[in-house]
C-alpha positions in Angstrom: 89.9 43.1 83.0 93.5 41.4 81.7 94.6 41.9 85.0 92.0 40.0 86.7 91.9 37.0 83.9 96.0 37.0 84.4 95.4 35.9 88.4 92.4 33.5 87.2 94.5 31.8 84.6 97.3 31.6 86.4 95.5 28.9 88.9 95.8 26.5 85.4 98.5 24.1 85.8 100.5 22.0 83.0 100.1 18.9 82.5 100.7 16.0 79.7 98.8 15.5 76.9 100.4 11.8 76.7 103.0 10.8 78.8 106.2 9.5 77.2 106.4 5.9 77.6 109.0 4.5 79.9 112.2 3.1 78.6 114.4 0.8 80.8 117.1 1.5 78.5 116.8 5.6 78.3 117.7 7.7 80.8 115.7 10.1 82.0 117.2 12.9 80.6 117.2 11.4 77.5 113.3 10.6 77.5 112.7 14.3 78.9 114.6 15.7 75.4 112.8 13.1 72.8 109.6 14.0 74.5 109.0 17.4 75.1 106.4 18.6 77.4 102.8 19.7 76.1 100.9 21.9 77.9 97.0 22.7 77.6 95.6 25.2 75.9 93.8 28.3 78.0 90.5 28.1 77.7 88.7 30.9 75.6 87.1 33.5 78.9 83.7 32.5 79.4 81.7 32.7 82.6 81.9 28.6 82.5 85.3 29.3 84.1 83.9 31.1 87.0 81.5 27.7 87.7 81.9 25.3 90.8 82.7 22.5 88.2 86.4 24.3 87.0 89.1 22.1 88.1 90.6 25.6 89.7 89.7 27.8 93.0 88.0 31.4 91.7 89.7 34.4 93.4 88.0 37.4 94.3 87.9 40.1 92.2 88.7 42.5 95.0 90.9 42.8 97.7 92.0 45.6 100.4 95.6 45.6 99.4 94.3 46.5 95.7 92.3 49.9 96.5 93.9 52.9 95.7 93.0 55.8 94.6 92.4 57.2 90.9 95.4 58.8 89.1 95.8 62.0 89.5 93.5 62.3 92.1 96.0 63.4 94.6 98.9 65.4 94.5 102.1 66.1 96.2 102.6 68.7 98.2 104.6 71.6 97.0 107.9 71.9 99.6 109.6 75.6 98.5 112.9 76.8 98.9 114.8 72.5 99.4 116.9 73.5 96.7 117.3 74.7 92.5 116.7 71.3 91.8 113.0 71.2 92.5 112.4 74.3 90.8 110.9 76.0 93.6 114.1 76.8 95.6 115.9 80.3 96.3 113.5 82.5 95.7 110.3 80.0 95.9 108.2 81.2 92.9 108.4 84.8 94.3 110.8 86.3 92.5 113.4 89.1 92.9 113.0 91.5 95.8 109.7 94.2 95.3 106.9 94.5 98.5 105.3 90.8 97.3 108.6 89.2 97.6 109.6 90.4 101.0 106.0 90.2 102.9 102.2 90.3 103.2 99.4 93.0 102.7 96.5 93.3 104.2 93.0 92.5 102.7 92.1 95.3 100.1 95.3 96.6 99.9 95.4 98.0 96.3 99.3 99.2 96.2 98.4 102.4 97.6 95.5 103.9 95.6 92.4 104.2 97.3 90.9 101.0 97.7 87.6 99.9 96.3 85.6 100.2 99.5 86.3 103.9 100.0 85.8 104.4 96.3 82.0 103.3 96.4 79.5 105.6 98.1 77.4 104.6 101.3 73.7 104.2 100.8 71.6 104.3 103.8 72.2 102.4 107.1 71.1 99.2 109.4 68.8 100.4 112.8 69.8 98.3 115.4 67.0 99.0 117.2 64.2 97.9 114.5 61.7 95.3 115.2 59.7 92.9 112.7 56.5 91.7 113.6 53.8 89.2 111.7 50.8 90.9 111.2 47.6 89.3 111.7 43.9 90.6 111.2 40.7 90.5 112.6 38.8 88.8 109.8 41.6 86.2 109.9 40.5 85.2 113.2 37.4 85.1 113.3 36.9 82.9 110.5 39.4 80.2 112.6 36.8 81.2 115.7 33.7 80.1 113.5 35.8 76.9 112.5 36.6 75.8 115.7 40.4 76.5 115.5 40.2 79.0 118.4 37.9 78.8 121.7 37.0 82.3 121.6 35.8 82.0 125.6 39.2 81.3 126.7 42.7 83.9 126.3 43.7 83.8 122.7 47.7 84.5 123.2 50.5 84.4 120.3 50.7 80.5 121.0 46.9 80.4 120.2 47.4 81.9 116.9 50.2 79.9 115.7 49.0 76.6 117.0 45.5 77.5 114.6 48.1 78.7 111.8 47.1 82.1 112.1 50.7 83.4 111.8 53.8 81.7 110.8 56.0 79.9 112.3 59.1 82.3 112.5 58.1 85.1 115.0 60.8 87.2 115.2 59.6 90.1 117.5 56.0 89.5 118.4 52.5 89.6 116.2 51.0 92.7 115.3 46.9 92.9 115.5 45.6 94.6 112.6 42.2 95.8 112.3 41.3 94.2 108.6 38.0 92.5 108.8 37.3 94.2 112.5 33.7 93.9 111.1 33.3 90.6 111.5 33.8 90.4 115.1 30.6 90.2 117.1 31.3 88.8 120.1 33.8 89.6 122.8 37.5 88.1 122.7 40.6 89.0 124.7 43.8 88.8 123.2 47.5 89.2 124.1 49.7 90.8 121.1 52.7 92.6 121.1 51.5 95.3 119.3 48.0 96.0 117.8 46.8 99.4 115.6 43.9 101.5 117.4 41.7 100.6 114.8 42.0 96.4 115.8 41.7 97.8 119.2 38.4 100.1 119.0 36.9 97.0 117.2 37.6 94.9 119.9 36.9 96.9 122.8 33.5 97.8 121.0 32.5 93.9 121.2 33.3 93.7 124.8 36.5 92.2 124.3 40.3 93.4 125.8 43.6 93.2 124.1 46.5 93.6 126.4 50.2 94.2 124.6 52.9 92.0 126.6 56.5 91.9 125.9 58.7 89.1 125.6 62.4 88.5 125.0 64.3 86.4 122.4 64.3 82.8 125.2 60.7 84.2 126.5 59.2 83.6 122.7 61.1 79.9 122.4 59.6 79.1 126.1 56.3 80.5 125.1 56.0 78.4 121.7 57.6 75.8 122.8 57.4 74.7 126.4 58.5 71.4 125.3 62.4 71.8 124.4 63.1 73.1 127.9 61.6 69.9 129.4 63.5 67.7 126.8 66.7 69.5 127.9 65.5 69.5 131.6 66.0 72.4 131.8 63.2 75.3 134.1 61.3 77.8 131.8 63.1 81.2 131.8 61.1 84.0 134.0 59.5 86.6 132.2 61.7 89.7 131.1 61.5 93.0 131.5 61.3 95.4 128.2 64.0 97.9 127.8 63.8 101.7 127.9 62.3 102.3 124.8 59.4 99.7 124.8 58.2 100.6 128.3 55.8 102.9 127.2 54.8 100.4 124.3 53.3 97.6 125.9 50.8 97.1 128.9 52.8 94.6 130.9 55.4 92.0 130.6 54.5 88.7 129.2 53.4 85.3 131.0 54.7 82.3 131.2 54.0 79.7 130.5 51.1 80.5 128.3 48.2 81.8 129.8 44.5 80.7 129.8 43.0 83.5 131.4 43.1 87.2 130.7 43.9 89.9 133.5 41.2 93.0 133.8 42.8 96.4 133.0 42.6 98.5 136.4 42.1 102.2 136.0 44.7 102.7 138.8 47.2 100.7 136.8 47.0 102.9 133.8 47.0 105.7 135.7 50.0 104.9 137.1 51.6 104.1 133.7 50.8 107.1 132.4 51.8 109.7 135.2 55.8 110.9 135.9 58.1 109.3 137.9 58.3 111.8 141.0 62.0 111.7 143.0 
């Protein structure tokens, strides 16, 4: 604050109180020493000063050339071994010979004792191969059927379901049809799951219905939920992927895309066919 009232002040200029009468006879010099000079008195700060009305120009209070940053704020960097002067020369903090002087370890390193990850035991282990599904139920649907969520006469798919906010909206691996409230369903529907319990699928078959399990892959999921980001990117919907190995026998046929609207019959030929061995 002193600061700034130092570069305000300073704008204030002397001047005399009553000038010294002009002598023919006295030099100048002479009149300068008999007379001295009076100056005004500051002001006392008010925010008067900072009016239009001041006999003085206002400065700003700020200016680029002023900003800095806080003390202490920053530091200088620590340059080792320029010197016993700076305190860090010779041996640069490290001191006299020993394994830490000379060089590095790696991570864990423990001086040779066995290190803390070998000392704790191993409990269990991560399948690579597991799969997470959302699990959804019968009752579930049909109440969103009877509330006009979901048009039971067209294919209800895993888009269906998470448009009516059947299922979240993080689907990992597929949905999984359970068969809680299978009572409730008296009419036919035809699903497409990835997985659904035999109970779910009795229920359904016993209303006419059909539920067909279809696989799809990690980009088939994204361009079945949303069609939309491909177009945005301009970019052409992925084809439909084939299952591994070990989910062949798991599902009834790879998934479509983009999302379906109708469903396809099962063929008795076709599970036939599923069923029976490859023959070379």
């Amino acid at each position: 604050m002193w600061r700034r009232f130092s570069l305000l002040s300073a704008k204030v200029k002397p001047y005399h109180l009553s000038p010294p009468p002009s002598h023919s006879f006295c030099s100048p010099f002479s009149q300068a020493i008999s007379k001295p000079l009076h100056w005004q008195v500051a002001p006392s700060f008010s925010p008067s000063i900072f009016s239009a009305s001041s006999n003085f120009s206002t400065v700003g209070l700020l200016r680029l050339n002023d900003l800095r940053d806080n003390h202490g704020s920053t530091h200088k960097k620590i340059r080792k071994g320029r010197g016993i002067g700076s305190g860090k020369g010779k041996t640069a903090g490290r001191g006299h010979k020993g394994q830490k002087a000379r060089g590095t370890m790696k991570f864990g390193f423990e001086g040779g004792q066995t290190p803390l990850r070998r000392r704790l035991p191993r409990r269990g282990f991560k399948n690579p191969f597991s799969l997470t599904f959302q699990p959804v139920g019968l009752g579930k649907i049909a109440k969103l059927i009877n509330a006009g969520k979901i048009d039971s006469s067209e294919l209800i798919t895993m888009k269906t379901l998470k448009e009516a906010g059947a299922i979240g909206k993080q689907i990992k691996d597929g949905v999984r049809l359970m068969g809680r409230g299978a009572e409730e369903i008296k009419w036919p529907i035809h699903l497409e799951v990835t997985r659904v319990t035999s109970r779910a699928k009795a229920a359904v078959e016993e209303a006419g219905g059909s539920v067909r399990k279809v696989y799809y892959n990690k980009l088939g999921f994204k361009a079945l939920l949303k069609p939309e980001w491909f177009e945005k990117k301009g970019r052409l919907l992925p084809k439909a992927a084939r299952p591994p190995p070990k989910q062949r026998d798991k599902v009834d046929s790879v998934g479509r895309l983009p999302a379906p609207t109708k469903p396809i019959p099962f063929a008795t030929q076709e599970k036939e066919a599923r069923t029976a061995p490859l023959v070379a």
